[in-house]
C-alpha positions in Angstrom: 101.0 100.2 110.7 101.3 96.3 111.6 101.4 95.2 115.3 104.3 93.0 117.0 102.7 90.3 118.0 102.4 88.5 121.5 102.4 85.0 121.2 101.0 84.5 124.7 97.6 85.5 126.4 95.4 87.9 124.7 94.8 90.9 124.7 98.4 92.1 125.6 100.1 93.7 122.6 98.8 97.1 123.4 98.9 98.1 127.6 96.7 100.6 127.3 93.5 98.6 125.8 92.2 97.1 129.1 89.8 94.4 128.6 86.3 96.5 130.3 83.6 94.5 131.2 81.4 93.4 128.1 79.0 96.7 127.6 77.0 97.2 124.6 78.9 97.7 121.4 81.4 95.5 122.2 82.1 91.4 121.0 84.1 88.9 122.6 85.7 85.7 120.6 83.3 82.5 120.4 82.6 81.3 123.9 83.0 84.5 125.4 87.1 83.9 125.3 89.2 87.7 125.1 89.6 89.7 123.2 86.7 92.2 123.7 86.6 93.9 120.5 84.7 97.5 120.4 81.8 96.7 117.3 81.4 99.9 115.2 77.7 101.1 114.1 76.9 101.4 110.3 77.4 105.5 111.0 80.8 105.1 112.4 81.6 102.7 109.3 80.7 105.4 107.1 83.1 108.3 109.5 85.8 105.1 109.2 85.6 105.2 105.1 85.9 108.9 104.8 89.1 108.4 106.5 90.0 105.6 104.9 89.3 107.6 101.5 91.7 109.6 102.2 94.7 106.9 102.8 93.7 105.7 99.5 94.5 109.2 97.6 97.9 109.5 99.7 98.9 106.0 98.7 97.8 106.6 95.0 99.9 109.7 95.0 102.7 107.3 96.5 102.2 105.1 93.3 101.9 107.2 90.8 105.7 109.1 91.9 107.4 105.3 92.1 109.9 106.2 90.1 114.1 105.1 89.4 115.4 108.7 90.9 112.5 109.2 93.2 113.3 109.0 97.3 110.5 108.0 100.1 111.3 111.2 101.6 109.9 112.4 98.4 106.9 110.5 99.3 106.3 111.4 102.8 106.4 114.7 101.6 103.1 114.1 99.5 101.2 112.1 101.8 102.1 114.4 104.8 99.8 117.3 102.0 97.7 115.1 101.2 96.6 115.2 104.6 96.5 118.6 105.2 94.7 118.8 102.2 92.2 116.7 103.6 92.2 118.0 107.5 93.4 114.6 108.7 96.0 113.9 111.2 98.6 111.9 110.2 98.5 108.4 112.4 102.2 107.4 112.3 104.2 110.7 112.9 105.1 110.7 116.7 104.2 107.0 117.5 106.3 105.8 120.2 108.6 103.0 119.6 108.2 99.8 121.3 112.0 99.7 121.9 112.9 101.6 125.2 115.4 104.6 124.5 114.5 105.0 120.7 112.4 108.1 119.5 109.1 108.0 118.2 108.6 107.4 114.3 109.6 110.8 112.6 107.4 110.4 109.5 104.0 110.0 108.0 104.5 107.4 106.4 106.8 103.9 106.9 108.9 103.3 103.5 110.3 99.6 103.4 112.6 98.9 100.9 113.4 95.1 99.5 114.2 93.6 102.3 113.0 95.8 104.7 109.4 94.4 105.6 107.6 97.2 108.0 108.1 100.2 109.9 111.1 101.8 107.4 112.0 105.1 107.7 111.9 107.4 104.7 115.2 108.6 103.5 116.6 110.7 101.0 118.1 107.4 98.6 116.9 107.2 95.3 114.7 104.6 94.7 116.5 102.8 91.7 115.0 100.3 89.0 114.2 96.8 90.5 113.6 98.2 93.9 110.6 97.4 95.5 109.2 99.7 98.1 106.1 99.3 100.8 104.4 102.5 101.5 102.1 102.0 104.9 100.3 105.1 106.2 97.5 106.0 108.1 95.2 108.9 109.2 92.2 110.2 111.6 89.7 112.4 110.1 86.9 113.7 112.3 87.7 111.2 115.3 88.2 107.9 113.3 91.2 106.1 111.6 92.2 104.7 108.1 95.2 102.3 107.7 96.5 100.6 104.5 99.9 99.4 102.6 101.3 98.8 98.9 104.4 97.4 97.8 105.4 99.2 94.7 107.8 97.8 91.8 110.1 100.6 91.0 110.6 100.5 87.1 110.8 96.6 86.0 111.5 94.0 88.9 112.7 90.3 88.9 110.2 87.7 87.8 110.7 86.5 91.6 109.8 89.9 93.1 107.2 90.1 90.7 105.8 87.1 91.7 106.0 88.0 95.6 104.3 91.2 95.1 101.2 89.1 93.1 101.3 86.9 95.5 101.2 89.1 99.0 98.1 91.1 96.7 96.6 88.0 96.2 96.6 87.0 99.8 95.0 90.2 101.2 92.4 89.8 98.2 91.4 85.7 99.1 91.4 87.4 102.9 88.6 89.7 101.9 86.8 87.1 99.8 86.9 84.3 102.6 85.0 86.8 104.8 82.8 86.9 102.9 81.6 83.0 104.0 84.0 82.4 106.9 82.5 82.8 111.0 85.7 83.2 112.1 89.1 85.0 111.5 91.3 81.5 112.4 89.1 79.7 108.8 90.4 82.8 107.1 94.0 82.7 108.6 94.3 79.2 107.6 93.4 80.2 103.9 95.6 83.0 103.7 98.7 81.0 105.4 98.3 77.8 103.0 98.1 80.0 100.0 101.4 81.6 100.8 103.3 78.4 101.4 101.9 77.0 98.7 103.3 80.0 96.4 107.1 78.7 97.8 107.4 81.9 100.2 106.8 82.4 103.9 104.2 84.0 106.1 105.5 87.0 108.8 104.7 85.9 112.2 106.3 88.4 114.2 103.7 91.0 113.0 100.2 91.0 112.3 97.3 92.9 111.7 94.6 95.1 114.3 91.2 96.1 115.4 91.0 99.9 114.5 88.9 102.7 115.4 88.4 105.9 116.9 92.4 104.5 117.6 94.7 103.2 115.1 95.4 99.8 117.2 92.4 98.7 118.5 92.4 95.3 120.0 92.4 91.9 118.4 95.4 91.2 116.7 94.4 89.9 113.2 97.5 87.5 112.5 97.9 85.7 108.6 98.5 82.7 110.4 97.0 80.4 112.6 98.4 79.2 115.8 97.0 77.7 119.6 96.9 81.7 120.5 94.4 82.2 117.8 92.5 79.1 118.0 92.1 80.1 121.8 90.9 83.2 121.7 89.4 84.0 118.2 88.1 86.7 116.7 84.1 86.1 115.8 83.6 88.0 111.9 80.4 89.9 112.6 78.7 93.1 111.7 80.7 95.9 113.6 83.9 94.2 113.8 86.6 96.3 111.5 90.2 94.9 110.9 93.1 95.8 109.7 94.4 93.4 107.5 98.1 93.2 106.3 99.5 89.4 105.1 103.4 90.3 104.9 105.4 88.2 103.0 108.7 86.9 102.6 110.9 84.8 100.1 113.5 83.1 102.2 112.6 83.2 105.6 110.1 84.4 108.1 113.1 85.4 110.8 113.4 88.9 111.4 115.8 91.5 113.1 115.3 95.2 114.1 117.5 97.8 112.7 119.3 100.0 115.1 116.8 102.5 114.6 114.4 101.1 116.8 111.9 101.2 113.9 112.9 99.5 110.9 112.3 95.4 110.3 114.2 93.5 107.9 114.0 89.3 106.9 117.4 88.3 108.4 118.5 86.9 105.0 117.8 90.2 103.5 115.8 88.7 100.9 112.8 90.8 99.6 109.6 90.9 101.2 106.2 92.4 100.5 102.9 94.2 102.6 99.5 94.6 101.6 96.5 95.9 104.1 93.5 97.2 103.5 90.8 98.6 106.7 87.9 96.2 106.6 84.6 96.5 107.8 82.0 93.6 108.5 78.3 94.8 107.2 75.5 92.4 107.4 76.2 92.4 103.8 79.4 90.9 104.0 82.9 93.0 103.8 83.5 96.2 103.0 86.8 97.6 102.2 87.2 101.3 103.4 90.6 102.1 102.2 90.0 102.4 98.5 89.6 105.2 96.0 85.5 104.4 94.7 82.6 104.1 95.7 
């Protein structure tokens, strides 16, 4: 589940992740700038992938029902058993909105349909061909959390939404990649933001990525853009550090608007848009992705 982001001083999108006093375990951007991000040890990588294994199954599930006829009610339905298959608690059911008076999300998963970008609620609709719908969920199993996303075409899609879906994949993949070789998260911002303008569509700025842990958001924010915020206080891609990275991506415009619902976010020209994330550790061996099906 993608963060709003705060455009001003860091860290301030989540009150209740004070910045402590730099103990051991912990990382601060280069200079010794905010945000203090809490560095995870190769065991609690390995508690973090068994987790993130699990995302991986629901989400497969997800894909393999996308379906003309099928609803995302359908699908919250499977992930919420695939979780209690598993003995994981589902991360999204009962989050409190941001937005003062709404309720707290009511599913398992988010369902975001064409233009909806993040944070949909499932319904009972039926998806219907040329739909394209982003499935985001997340769980905790034995103390530590999983979070990842797919945008799904539903039966054949437009050679545009085709496109946008190959290209918001392709971000998140060149993301992972450029970690591999990059010291810092702005070098990889910078790659992932230039290769979405230069594919014609437009980068999401009003939500980004997150640290993630033994909590779902966990500071920094991990935006797929660069801007004085990041270059200020940037985030340092070392061995313990594990992100949450989710490029969204629009076709008309990166202006957004939330639905009465408190929840659901939507490109105000109601042109389709696209999320991919995947959890990502940093080993001493580079990257490793811990919301996938194989070993």
């Amino acid at each position: 589940m993608s963060s709003h982001r705060d455009p001003g001083r860091r860290p301030t999108t989540f009150s209740l992740f004070k910045a402590p006093e730099r103990p051991a375990g912990v990382s601060t951007g280069p200079g010794g700038s905010r945000p203090v991000v809490k560095l995870k040890s190769p065991r609690e990588i390995s508690l973090m992938r068994e987790a993130g294994r699990v995302v991986a199954i629901a989400l497969d599930r997800c894909t393999k029902m996308a379906a003309p006829g099928v609803t995302t009610a359908d699908m919250d339905a499977a992930v919420a058993e695939v979780f209690r298959e598993h003995g994981a608690q589902p991360l999204f059911l009962g989050y409190p909105s941001s937005t003062r008076g709404k309720p707290p999300f009511p599913a398992v998963i988010c369902a975001s349909v064409n233009e909806q970008i993040v944070h949909g609620i499932p319904n009972r609709r039926p998806l219907k061909e040329g739909d394209v719908v982003s499935i985001d969920t997340g769980c905790r199993l034995n103390g530590w959390c999983g979070d990842s996303a797919v945008t799904i075409p539903i039966g054949p899609v437009s050679a545009e939404s085709k496109k946008l879906l190959g290209v918001t994949k392709e971000t998140l993949d060149l993301a992972i990649r450029a970690m591999t070789r990059c010291r810092t998260w702005s070098e990889v911002a910078s790659l992932m933001e230039r290769y979405v303008k230069s594919q014609g569509f437009h980068v999401i700025e009003k939500f980004v990525g997150h640290g993630i842990g033994q909590d779902m958001h966990e500071e920094p924010q991990v935006p797929n853009f660069v801007s004085k915020a990041l270059r200020k206080s940037d985030i340092r891609l070392e061995p313990g550090i594990v992100l949450a990275v989710e490029p969204m991506v629009a076709v008309g415009t990166k202006e957004v608007r939330t639905l009465d619902d408190g929840w659901t976010v939507e490109t105000k020209d109601r042109r389709y848009s696209a999320h991919f994330e995947h959890t990502i550790a940093m080993t001493p061996e580079g990257p490793r992705v811990l919301t996938y099906l194989e070993d």
